[in-house]
C-alpha positions in Angstrom: 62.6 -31.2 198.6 60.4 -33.0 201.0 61.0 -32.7 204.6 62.0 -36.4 207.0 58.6 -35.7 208.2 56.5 -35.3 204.9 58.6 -38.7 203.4 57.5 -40.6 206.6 53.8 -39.5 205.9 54.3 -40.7 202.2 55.7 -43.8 202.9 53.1 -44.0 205.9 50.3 -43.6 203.4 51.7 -46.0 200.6 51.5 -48.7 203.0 47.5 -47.9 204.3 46.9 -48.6 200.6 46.1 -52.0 200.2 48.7 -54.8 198.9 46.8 -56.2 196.1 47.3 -60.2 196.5 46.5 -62.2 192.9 45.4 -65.8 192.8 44.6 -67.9 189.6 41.5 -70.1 190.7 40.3 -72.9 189.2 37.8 -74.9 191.2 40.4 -74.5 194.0 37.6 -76.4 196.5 38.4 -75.8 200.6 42.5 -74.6 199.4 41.1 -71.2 199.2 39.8 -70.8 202.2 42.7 -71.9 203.7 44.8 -69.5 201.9 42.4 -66.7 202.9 42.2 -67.9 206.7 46.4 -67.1 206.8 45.9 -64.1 205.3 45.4 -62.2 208.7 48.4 -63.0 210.3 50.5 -62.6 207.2 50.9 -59.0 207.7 50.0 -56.1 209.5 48.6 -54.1 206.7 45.6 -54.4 204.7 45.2 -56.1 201.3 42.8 -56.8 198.7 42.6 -61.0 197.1 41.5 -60.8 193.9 40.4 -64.4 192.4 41.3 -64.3 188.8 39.2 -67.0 188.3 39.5 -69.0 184.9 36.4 -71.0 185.1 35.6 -72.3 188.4 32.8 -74.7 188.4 33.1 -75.8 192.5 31.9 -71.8 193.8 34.8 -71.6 195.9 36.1 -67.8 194.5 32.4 -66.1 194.7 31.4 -68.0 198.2 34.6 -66.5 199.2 33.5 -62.9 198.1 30.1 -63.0 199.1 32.2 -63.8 202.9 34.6 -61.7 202.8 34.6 -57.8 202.1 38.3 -58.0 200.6 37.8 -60.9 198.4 36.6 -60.6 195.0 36.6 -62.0 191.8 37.4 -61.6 188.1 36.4 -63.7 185.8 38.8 -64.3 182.7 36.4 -65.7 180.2 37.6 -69.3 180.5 40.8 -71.7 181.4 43.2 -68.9 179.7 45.9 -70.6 181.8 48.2 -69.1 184.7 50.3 -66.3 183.3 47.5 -64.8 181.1 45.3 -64.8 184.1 47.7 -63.0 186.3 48.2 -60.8 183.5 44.4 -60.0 183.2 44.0 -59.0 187.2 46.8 -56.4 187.0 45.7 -55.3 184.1 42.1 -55.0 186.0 43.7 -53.3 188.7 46.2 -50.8 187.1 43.6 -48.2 187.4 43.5 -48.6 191.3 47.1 -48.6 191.6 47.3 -45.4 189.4 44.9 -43.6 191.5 46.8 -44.6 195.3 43.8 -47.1 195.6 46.2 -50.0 195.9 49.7 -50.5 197.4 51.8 -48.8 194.3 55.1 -50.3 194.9 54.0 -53.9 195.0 51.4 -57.0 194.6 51.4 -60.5 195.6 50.9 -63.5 193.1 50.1 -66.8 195.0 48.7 -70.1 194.4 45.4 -71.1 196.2 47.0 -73.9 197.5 49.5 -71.8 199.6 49.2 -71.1 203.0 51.0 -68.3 204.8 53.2 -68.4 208.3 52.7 -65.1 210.3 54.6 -62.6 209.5 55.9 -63.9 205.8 54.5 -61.3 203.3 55.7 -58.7 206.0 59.3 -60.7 205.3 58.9 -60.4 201.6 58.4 -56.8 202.1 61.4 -55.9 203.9 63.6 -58.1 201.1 62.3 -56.5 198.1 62.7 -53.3 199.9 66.6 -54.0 200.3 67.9 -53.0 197.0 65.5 -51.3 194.2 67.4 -53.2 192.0 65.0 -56.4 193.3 61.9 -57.0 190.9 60.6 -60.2 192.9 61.1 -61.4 196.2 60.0 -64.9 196.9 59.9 -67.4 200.3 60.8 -70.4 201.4 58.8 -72.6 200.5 58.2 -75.7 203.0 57.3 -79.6 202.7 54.5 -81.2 204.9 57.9 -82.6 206.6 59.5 -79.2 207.1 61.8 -79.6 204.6 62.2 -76.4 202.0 61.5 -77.2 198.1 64.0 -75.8 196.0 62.2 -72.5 194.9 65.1 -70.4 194.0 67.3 -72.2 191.0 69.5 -71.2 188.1 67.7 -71.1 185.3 68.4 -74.2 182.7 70.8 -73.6 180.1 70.3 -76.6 176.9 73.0 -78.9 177.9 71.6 -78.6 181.6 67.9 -79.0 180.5 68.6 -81.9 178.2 70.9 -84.2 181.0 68.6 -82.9 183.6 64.9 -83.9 181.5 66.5 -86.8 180.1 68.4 -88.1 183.8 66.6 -87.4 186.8 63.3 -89.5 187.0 66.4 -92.6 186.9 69.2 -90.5 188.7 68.0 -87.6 190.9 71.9 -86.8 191.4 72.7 -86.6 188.5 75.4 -83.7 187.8 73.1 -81.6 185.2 70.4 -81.8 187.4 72.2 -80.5 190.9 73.7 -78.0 188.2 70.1 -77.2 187.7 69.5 -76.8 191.4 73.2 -75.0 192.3 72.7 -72.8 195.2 70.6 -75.5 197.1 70.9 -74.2 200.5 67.6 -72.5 201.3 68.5 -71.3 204.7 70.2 -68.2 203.3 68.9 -65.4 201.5 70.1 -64.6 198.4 69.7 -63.8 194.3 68.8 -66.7 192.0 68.3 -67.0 188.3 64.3 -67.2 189.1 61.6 -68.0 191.7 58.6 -70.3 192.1 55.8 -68.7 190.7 53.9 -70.7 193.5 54.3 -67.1 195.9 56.1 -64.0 194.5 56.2 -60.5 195.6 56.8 -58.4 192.4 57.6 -54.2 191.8 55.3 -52.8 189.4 57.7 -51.2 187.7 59.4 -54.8 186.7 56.5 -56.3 186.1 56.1 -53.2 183.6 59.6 -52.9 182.4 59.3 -56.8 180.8 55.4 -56.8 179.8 54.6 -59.1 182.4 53.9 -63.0 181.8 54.4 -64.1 178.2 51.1 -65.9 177.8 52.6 -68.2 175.3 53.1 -70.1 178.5 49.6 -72.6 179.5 51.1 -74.0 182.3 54.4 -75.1 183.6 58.2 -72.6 183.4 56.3 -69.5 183.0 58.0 -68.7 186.5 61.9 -69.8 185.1 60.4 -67.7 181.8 59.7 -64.7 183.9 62.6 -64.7 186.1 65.0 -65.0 183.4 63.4 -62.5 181.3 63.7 -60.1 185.1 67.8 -60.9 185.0 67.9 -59.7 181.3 66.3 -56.6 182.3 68.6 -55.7 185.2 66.4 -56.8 187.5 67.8 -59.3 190.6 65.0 -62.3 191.6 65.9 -62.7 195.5 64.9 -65.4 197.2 63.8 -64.3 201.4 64.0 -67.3 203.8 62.9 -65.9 206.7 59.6 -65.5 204.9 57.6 -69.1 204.9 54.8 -70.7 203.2 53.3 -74.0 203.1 52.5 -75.1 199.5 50.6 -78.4 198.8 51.9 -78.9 195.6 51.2 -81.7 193.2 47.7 -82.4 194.4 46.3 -81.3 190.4 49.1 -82.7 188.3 49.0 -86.2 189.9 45.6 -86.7 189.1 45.7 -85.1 185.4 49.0 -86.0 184.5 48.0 -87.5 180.7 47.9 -83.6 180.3 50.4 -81.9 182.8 53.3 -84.3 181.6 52.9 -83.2 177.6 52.2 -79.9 178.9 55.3 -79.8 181.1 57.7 -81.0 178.5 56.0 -78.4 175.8 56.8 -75.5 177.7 60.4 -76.6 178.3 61.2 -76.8 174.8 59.4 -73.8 174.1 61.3 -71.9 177.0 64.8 -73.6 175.1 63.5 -72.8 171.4 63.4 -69.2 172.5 66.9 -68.9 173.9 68.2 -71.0 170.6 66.6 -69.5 168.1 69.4 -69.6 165.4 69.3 -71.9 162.4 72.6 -73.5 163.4 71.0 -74.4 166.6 68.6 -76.6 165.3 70.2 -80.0 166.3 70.2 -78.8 169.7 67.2 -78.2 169.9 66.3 -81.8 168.2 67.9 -83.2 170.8 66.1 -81.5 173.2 62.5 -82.3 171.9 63.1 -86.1 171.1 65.3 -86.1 174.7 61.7 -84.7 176.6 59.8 -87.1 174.3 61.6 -89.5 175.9 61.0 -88.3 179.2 57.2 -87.9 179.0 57.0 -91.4 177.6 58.9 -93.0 180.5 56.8 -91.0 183.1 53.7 -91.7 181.5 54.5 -95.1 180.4 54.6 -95.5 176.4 56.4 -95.1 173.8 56.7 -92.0 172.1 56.1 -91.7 168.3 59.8 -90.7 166.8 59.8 -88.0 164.5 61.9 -87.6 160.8 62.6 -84.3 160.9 62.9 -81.3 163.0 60.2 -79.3 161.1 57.9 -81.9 162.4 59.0 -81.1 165.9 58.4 -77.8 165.5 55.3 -78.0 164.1 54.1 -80.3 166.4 55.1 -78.2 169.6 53.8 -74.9 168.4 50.3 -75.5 167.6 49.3 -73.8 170.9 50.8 -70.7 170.5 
């Protein structure tokens, strides 16, 4: 048995090892440098940002390698999309962490657009660290105004999908969708059904224990996806206030949004289809297509082509998979 002394060594020398901090890059511009620029006061011990780049064509990742000794990049062969990206860098970096090259307990997913108040991965730190039943710790996550986006939800059951898809672009109040965003108050920290993907601190061993992102998942609910998948494992997703980050979200999807609206709606039925699976089910989840049809055509403005039959809809939403 090791001595007090001994563990505090061991647990002195896991945290020299460096936290291993993932970003998904794509042509991020100056984002990433301001993401690396709060880096310093983010924590007190060192770290490693590895750019899993997925086809950068602005040179933001490799300028920010060839200026910065703890900055590198891997290329992923091409736009492979967010959650098989961030599968590819820990996959890249599972050697490291085997040999006590990296932190072994822990890494950090963030977006490029994210900038970090002092202190906050420290605070992430010291939440996942309260119970090893916590596979992901993530932060608040605040507005330009200061107000906190709601990061930490339940996560969407099919009635709650449908009302909130088909209801809150005309009602935000709506009762499915403040269902869908229960346990609003983001000034306390506590478990919820999943965590923005935006910035999440996650245990290996969780990561493991569910096979990390299912890259059936472009973009869009890979986060709810994951969460959920960490609850059905035994894991707990705990959301950590007094950890903050600025996020300037929405800056890509309100210029492209002819793709991230189909895409959006694609990966909630998909996320749905998977919880539903049974052939009785298949009405619901009818309703739930032709319901987020009906969204996407009211955000982007036309009307949607009705379907005849719910094999179409199938086939029609899984061609990507």
């Amino acid at each position: 048995m090791l001595s007090p002394i001994v563990k505090r060594q061991v647990r002195d020398s896991v945290n020299d090892a460096p936290l291993a901090v993932i970003t998904v890059t794509y042509s991020p511009g100056g984002h990433l440098r301001h993401l690396i620029a709060s880096l310093a006061g983010a924590t007190r011990n060192p770290y490693t940002l590895v750019c899993a780049d997925n086809g950068s064509t602005d040179g933001a990742p490799q300028r920010a390698a060839a200026e910065h000794d703890f900055v590198e990049v891997l290329p992923t062969g091409g736009n492979i999309g967010y959650g098989a990206a961030i599968n590819a860098a820990v996959g890249a970096l599972r050697g490291r962490r085997d040999a006590g090259a990296i932190n072994p307990d822990y890494f950090l997913i963030v977006n490029p657009d994210v900038e970090f108040a002092p202190g906050s991965i420290d605070e992430l730190v010291r939440c996942i660290e309260v119970s090893p039943h916590v596979g992901a710790a993530g932060p608040r996550i605040e507005e330009a105004d200061g107000s906190a986006y709601p990061s930490a939800r339940e996560v969407p059951g099919l009635t709650t999908g449908i009302g909130h898809a088909l209801l809150y672009d005309l009602w935000p109040g709506n009762p499915f969708s403040r269902a869908y965003q229960a346990n609003a108050n983001m000034h306390v920290q506590r478990t919820a059904g999943w965590l923005s993907g935006a910035c999440l601190l996650v245990r290996w061993e969780a990561f493991d224990a569910i096979g990390g992102f299912d890259e059936r998942y472009f973009m869009y609910l890979e986060d709810i996806d994951f969460g959920d998948r960490l609850t059905r494992a035994g894991w707990d997703n705990l959301y950590c206030p007094s950890s903050v980050i600025l996020h300037d979200q929405g800056h890509v999807a309100d210029k492209h949004r002819r793709v991230t609206v189909p895409a959006h709606h694609a990966s909630a039925y998909r996320f749905q289809r998977d919880r539903h699976p049974h052939a009785w089910q298949a009405p619901l989840r009818l309703a739930l297509w032709l319901g987020l049809r009906v969204r996407g055509a009211l955000q982007l403005g036309f009307r949607p082509r009705l379907v005849k039959s719910k094999a179409l809809a199938d086939q029609t939403t899984t061609k990507d998979e």
